[in-house]
N, C-alpha and C positions, 0 to 999 in steps of 0.2 A: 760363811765365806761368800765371796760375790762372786757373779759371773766371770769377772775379770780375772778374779784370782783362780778360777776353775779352769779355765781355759789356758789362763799361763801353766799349769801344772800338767795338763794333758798334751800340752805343745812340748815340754821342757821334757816329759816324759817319752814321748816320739823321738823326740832330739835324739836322746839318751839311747835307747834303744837300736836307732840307727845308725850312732856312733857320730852324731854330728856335733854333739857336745859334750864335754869331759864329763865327769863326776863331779869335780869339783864343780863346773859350772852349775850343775846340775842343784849342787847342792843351794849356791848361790841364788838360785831361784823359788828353791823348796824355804828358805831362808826369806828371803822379801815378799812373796809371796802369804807367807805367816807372821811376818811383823807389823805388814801394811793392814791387814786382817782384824790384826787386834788393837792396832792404836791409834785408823784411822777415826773411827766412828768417837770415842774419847776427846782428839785434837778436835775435829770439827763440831762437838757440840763444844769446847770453851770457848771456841773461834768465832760463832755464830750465835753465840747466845745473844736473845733478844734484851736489849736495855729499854723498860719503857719510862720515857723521861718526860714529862711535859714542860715547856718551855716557860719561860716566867710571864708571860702576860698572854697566856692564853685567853681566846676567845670564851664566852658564854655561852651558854644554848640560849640566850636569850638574844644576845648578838646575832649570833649564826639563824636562827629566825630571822631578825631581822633583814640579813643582808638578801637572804631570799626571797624573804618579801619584798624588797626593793629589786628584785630581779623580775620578778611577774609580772610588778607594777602594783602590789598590794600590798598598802601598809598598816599594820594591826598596833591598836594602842599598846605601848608597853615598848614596841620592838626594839630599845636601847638607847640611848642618846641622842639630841637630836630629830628625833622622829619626827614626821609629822603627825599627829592625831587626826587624818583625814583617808577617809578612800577615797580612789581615782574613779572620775567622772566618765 
């Protein structure tokens, strides 16, 4: 049970006691209280479930090398397309 739902039970139960709230209300509490309980955690892992998809043209590590090498200023043979086959002076 969560915190959330402990502390609505022990408020609802105060209520009750003091006569601030009916039975019925009471009951309505004791009621959501236990359905949020057990069917949040179910909802929220189908809601949130991770899809991993890669895009259709994703990049290479050989790419992705690359563009970091042209971020430094160093360019290593190989690093994709276009490269130059030179280091910087």
């Amino acid at each position: 049970m969560t915190p959330r739902g402990e502390v609505g039970l022990i408020v609802a139960l105060i209520g009750l006691q003091m006569n601030m709230i009916s039975p019925s209300a009471y009951a309505i509490v004791i009621f959501m209280t236990g359905a949020t309980t057990l069917f949040a955690p179910p909802v929220l892992r189908v809601l949130f479930k991770r899809r991993v998809t890669l895009p259709a043209k994703s990049p290479t590590a050989l790419q992705l090398e690359g563009i970091a090498d042209l971020r430094t200023g160093i360019v290593a043979a190989g690093a994709g397309e276009g490269a130059k086959h030179e280091s910087p002076e």
